[in-house]
C-alpha positions in Angstrom: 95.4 109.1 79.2 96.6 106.2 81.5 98.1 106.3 85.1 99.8 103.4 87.0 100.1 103.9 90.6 102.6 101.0 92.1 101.6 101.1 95.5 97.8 102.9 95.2 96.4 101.4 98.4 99.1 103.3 100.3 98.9 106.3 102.5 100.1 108.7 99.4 99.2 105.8 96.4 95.5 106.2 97.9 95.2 110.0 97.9 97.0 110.3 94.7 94.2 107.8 93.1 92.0 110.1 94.9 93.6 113.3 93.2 93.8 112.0 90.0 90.3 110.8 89.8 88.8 114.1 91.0 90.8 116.4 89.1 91.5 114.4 85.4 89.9 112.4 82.9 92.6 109.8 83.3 91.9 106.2 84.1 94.1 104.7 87.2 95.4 101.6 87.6 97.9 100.5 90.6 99.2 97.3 91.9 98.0 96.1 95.5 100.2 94.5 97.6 98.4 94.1 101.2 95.1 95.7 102.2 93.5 97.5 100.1 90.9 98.9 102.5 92.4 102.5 102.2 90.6 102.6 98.1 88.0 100.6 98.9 85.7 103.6 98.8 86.8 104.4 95.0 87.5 100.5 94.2 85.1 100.5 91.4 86.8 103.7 89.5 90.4 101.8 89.5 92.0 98.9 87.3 94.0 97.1 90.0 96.5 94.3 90.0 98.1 92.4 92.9 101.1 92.1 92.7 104.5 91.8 94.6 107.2 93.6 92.0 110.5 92.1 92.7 109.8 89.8 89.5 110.8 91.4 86.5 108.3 89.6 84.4 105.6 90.2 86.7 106.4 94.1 86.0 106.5 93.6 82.5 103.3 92.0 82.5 101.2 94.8 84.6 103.1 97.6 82.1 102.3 96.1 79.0 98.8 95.4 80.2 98.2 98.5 81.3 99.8 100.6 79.2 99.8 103.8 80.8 101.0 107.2 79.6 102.5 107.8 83.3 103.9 105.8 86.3 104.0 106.9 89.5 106.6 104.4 91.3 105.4 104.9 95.2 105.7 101.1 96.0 108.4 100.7 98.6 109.1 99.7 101.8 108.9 103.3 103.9 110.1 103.1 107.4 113.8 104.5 108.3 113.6 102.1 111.8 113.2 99.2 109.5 115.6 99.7 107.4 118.4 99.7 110.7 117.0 96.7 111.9 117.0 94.1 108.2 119.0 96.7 106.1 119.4 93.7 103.2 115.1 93.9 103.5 114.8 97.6 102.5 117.5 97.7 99.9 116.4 95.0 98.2 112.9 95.6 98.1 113.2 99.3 97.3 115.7 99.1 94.8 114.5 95.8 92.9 111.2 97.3 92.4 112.7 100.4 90.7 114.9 98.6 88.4 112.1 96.3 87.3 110.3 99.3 86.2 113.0 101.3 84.5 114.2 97.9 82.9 110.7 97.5 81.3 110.4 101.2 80.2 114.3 101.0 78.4 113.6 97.6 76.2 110.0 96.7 75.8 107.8 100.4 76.0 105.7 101.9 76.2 108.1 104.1 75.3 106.2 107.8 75.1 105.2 106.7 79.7 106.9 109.2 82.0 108.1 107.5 85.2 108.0 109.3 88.7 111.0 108.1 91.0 110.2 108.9 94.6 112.9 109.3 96.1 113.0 111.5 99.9 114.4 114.1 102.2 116.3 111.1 103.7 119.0 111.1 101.5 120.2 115.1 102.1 120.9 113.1 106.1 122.6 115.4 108.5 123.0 119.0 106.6 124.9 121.7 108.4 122.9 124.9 108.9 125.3 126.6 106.2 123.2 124.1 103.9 119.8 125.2 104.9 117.1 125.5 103.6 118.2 121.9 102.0 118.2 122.8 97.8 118.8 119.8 95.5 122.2 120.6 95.2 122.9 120.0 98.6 125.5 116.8 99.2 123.9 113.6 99.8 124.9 112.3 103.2 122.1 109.5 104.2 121.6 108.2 107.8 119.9 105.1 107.4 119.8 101.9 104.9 116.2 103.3 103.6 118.3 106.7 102.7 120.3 104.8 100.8 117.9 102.7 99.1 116.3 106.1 98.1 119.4 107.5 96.8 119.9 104.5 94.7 116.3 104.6 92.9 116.8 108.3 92.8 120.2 107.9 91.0 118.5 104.7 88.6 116.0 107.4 87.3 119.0 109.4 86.3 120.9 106.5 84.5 118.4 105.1 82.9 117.3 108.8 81.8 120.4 109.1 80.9 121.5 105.6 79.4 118.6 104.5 77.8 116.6 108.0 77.3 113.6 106.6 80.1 111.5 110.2 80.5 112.1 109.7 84.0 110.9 112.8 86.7 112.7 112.5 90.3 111.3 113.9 93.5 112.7 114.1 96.8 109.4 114.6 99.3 110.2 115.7 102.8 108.0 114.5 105.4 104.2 114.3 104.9 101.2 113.5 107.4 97.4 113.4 106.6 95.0 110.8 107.2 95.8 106.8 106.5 99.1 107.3 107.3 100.4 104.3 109.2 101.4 103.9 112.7 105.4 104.1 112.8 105.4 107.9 112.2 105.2 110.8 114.4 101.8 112.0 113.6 99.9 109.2 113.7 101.7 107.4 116.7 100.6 110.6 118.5 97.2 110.7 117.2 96.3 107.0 117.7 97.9 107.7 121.5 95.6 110.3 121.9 92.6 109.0 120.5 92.9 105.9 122.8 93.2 108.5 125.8 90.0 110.2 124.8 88.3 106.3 124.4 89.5 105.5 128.2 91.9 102.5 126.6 95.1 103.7 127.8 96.2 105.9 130.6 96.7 110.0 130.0 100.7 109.5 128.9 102.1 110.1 125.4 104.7 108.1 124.6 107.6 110.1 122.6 110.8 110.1 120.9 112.6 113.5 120.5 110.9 116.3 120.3 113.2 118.9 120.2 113.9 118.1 116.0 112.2 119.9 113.5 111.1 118.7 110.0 109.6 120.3 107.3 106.2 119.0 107.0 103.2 119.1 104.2 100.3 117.8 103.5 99.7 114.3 101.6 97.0 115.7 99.9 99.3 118.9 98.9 102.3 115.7 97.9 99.5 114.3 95.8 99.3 117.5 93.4 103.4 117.8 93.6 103.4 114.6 91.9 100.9 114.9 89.3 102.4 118.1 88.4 106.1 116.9 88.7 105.4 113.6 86.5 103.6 116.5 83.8 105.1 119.5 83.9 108.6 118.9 85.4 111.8 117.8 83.1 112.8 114.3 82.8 116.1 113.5 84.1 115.6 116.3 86.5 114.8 116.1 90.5 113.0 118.2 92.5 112.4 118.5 96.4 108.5 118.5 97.7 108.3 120.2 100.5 106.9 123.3 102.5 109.7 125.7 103.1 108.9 125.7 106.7 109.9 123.3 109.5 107.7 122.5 112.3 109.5 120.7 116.0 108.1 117.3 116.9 106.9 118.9 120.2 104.9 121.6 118.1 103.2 118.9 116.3 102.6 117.1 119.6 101.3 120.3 121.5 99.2 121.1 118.5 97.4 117.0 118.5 97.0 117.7 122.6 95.1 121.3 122.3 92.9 119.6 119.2 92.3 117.0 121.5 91.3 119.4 124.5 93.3 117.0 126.6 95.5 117.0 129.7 98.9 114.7 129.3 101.9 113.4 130.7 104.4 113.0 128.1 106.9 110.4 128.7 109.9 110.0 126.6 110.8 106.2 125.2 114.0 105.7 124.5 113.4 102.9 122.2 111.7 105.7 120.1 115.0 107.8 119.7 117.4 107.7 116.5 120.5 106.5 117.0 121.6 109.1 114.5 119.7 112.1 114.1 119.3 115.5 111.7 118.1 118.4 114.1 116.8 120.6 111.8 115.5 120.0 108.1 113.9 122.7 106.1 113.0 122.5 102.2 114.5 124.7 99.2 111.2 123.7 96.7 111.3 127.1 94.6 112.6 124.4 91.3 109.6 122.7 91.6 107.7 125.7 91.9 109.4 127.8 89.2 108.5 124.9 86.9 104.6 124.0 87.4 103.6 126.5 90.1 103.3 124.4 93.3 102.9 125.2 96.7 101.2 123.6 99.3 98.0 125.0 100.5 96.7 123.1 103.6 97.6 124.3 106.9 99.6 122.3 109.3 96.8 122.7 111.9 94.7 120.7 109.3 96.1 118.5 108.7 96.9 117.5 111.8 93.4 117.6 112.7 92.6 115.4 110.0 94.8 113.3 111.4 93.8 113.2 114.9 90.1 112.4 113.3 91.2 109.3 111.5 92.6 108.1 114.4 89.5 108.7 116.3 87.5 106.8 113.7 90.0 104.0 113.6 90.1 103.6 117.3 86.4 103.7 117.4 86.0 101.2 114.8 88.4 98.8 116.9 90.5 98.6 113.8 94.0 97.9 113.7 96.8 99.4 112.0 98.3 96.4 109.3 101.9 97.1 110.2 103.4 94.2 112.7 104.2 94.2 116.1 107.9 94.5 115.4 107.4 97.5 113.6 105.4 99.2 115.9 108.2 98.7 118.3 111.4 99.8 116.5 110.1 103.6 116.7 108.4 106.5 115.8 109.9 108.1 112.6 109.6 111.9 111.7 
């Protein structure tokens, strides 16, 4: 058996290389677009290709090379802030990529390949608490261009399953953290803070954004298994949320990172870091996926947020430097 990974050198395309390594005989391929440094350590167990996938025939080319029996579709561009500041950027570059794919898979095969559409908690948007916990048949109300870019790949796995008979799996992850996850996000813009605090490089504040809103937060390395199981076990043309069932306030993730640490803080809100538009509470529904193949996450928040503190710690005393631009950096921390 075959796996293509679009977007393996990624915060979840790295531990799902990682995943599927360890716990199949499978070989793994993925396309690279960027640095790759978060595989290098499993480099020589993967088939790669570089590759930008807005050209259909450049898709075509690394699927009928490849030929895998499964494709996990995690390349996209992930960061809410972004997509309100060049909306045109994330649409097109998210929903491009997916149609490439799907367009292969419907007219030149392999025909037998699943497809895993990634879609995210980002399109459910603001959801009453008479909606909670957030089911898949809650009403899609996204927020943000990238919600909408998600619900449009989301919706192309359903047409094309339905159209053209692509054995296409949907997911709809809620928010994840672990290690390699890049600066932009709440956990690791707290953790990389922190860790420079504890390296005497910056001053004993935390910058923050609001911490009064609670998501529902799992493990990447938990997501990883979701997915392999979803892209197996789950039914084509259906969708299914990934998420914990619990939901966890910013500040709770930021008190948990300071008493890790052992640290005394000020914490100093940024108003650059705030949402214009925000959900205040987001909790999953995942008993689908977990009637289906069994899943539930496993690793406790505490972990994982250790784990993340501990990459940051190894990345700040490494000097490295998170790949993401400037710009980025400054448009906000997203939950």
């Amino acid at each position: 058996m075959r796996a293509l990974i679009t977007g393996i050198s990624g915060f979840v395309g790295s531990h799902l290389a990682e995943y599927l390594l360890e716990h199949t005989d499978w070989e793994v391929c993925g396309t690279v677009y960027g640095l790759p440094d978060n595989i290098a350590h499993i480099r020589d167990r993967l088939v790669l290709y570089p590759a930008e996938l807005s050209r259909l025939e450049v898709v075509r080319f690394i699927i009928e090379d490849s030929r895998p029996d499964y494709i996990f579709h995690l390349a996209a561009q992930p960061i809410p802030a972004l997509s309100r500041r060049d909306p045109w950027f994330t649409l097109e570059n998210n929903i491009r990529a997916q149609l490439n794919v799907l367009e292969v898979l419907a007219h030149s095969g392999p025909k037998q390949a699943r497809v895993l559409v990634v879609g995210s908690s980002e399109e459910y948007g603001r959801v009453s608490e008479a909606d909670l916990p957030i089911s898949e048949n809650t009403p899609l109300r996204p927020l943000t261009p990238y919600a909408v870019s998600k619900v449009a790949q989301d919706y192309l796995g359903l047409q094309y399953y339905l159209s053209d008979s692509v054995a296409a799996v949907r997911v709809r992850p809620f928010n994840h953290v672990g290690p390699r996850q890049r600066l932009g996000f709440v956990a690791p813009d707290f953790a990389h803070q922190i860790a420079q605090i504890e390296a005497g490089l910056r001053p004993p504040h935390v910058a923050v954004g609001a911490l009064d809103v609670a998501r529902d937060f799992s493990d990447v390395r938990d997501v990883a298994q979701a997915y392999y199981l979803a892209i197996t076990q789950g039914e084509p043309g259906e969708v299914y949320n990934v998420g914990s069932g619990q939901a966890q306030t910013t500040r709770a993730l930021l008190d948990t990172l300071v008493r890790l640490s052992g640290l005394k803080v000020a914490v100093m809100q940024d108003q650059q870091r705030l949402r214009p538009v925000d959900a205040p509470l987001v909790v999953a529904d995942c008993r689908k996926l977990e009637a289906r193949t069994g899943w539930k996450g496993t690793i406790p928040f505490e972990q994982s947020l250790q784990d993340v503190l501990d990459y940051w710690r190894q990345q700040v005393r490494a000097g490295a430097t998170d790949p993401t631009p400037a710009a980025l950096q400054a448009m906000g921390q997203e939950t």
